[in-house]
C-alpha positions as a printed NumPy array, in Angstrom:
array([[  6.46 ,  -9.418,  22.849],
       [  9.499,  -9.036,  25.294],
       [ 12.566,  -7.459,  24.046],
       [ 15.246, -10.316,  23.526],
       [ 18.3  ,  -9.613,  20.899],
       [ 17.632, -12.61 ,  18.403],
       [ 20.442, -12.604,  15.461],
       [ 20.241, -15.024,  12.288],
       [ 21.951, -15.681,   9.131],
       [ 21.268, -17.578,   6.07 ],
       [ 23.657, -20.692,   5.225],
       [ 26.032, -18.107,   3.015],
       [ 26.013, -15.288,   5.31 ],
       [ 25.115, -13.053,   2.716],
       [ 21.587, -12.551,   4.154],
       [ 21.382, -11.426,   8.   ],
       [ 18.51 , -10.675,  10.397],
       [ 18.01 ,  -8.714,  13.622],
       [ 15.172,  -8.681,  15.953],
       [ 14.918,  -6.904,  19.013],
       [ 12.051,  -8.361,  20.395],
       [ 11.457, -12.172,  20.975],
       [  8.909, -14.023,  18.926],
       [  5.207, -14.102,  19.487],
       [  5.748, -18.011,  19.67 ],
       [  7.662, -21.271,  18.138],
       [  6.019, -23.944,  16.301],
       [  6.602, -27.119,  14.187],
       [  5.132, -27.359,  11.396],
       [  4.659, -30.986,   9.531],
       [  2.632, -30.177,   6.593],
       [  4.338, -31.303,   3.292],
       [  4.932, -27.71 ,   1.921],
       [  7.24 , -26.747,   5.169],
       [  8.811, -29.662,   4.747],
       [  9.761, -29.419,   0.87 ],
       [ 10.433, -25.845,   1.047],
       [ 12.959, -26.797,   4.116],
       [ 14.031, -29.714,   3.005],
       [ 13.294, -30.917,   6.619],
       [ 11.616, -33.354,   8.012],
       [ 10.365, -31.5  ,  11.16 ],
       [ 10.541, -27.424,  10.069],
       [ 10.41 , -25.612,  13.015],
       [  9.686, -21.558,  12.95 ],
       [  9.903, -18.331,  14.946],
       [  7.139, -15.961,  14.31 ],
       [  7.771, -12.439,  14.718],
       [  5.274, -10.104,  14.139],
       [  5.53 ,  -7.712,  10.785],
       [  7.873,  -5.272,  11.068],
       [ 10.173,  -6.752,  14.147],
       [ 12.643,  -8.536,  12.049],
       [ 15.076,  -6.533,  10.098],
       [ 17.187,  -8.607,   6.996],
       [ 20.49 ,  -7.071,   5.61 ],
       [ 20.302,  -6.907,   2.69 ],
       [ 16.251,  -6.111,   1.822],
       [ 14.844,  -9.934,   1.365],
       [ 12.754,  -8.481,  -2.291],
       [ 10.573, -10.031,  -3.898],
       [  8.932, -13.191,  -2.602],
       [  7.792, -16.427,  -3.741],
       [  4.656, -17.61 ,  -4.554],
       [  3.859, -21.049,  -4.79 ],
       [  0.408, -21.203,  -3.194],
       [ -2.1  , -18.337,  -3.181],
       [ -1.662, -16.334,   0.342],
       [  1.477, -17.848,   1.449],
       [  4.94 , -15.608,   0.375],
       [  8.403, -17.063,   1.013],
       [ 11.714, -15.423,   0.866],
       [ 14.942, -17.038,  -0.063],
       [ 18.381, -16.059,   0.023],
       [ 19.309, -15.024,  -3.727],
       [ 22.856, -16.369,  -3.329],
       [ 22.415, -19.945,  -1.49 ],
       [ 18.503, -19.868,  -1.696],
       [ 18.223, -20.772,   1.868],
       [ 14.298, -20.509,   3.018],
       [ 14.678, -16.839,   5.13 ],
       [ 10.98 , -16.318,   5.808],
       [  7.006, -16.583,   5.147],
       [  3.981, -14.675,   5.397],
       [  0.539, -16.275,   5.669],
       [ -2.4  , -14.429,   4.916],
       [ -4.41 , -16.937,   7.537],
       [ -2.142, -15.535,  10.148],
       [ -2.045, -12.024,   9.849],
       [  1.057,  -9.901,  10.575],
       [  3.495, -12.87 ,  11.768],
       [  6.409, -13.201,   9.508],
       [  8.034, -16.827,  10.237],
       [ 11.874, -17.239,  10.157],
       [ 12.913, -20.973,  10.051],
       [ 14.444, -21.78 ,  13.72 ],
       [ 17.676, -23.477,  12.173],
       [ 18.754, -19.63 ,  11.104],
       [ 18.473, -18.105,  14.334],
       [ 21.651, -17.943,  16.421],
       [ 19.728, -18.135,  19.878],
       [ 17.523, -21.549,  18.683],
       [ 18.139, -22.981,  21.415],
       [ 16.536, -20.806,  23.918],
       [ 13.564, -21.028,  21.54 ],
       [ 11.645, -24.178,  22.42 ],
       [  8.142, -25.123,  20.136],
       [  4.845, -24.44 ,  21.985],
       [  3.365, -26.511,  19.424],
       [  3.247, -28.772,  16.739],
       [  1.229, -27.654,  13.576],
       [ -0.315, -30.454,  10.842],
       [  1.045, -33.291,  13.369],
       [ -1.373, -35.747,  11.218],
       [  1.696, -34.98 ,   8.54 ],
       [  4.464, -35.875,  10.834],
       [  6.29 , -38.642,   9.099],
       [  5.298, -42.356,  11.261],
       [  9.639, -42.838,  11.892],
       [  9.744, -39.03 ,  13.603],
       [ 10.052, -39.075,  17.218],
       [  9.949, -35.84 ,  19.078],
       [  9.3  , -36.339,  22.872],
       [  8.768, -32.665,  23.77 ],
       [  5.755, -31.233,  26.032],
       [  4.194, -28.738,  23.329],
       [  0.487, -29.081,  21.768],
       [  0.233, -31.084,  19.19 ],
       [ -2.952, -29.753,  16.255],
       [ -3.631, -32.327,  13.59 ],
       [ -4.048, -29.375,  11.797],
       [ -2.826, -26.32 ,  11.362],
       [ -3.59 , -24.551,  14.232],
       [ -3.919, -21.253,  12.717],
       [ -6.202, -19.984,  15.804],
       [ -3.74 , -21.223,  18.405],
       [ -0.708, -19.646,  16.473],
       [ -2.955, -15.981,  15.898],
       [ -2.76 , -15.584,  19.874],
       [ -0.143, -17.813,  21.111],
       [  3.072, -16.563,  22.762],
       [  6.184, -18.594,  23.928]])
């Protein structure tokens, strides 16, 4: 990772996060459970590794909806903050719409694109995996 200041904030403010180094890549991600736990129709993440993002105030506990995947939300306006996979070891994801410096941030690719609604239209030049691309994402920097 290069270092790169990246600054974000939930919706509220109450929750903020700090990185000093950039992320170890972007991606879209179409599958249905990004997109309820969003409330998006075409989530897009930053994925840090472990340990590079810091959250004022501690994020706790997480969430767990599906077995291997934790999610943090903000306890005062429950925006989504974060997720851990266990598929893809030591990368925390931050949803890009938090991060202050988005748009120098641009997707290398476009995870579970078989799930991307049919009315969706995103002319960009990143990979597209039907799938979820967990090998690409394991090794893939912006």
């Amino acid at each position: 990772m290069t270092a790169m200041t990246i600054t974000a904030r939930c919706y509220c403010g109450h929750v903020e996060m700090r990185s000093e180094l950039a992320p170890v890549t972007v991606a879209f991600c179409h599958c249905i459970d990004c997109k309820r736990w969003t409330g998006s129709p075409a989530p897009a993440f930053a994925a840090f590794d472990v340990g590079a993002v810091q959250a004022t105030p501690d994020l706790g506990a997480p969430v767990v909806t599906n077995a291997g995947v934790e999610r943090w939300n903000c306890p005062k306006c429950g925006s989504p903050l974060g997720a851990t996979f266990d598929y893809l070891p030591n990368q925390f994801y931050v949803p890009l719409g938090l991060i202050d410096q988005a748009d120098a941030l641009p997707a290398a690719i476009h995870c579970h694109s078989a799930q991307q609604l049919p009315w969706l239209r995103i002319h960009d030049n990143a990979d597209r995996a039907a799938r979820s691309a967990r090998d690409t994402l394991k090794v893939s920097k912006t």
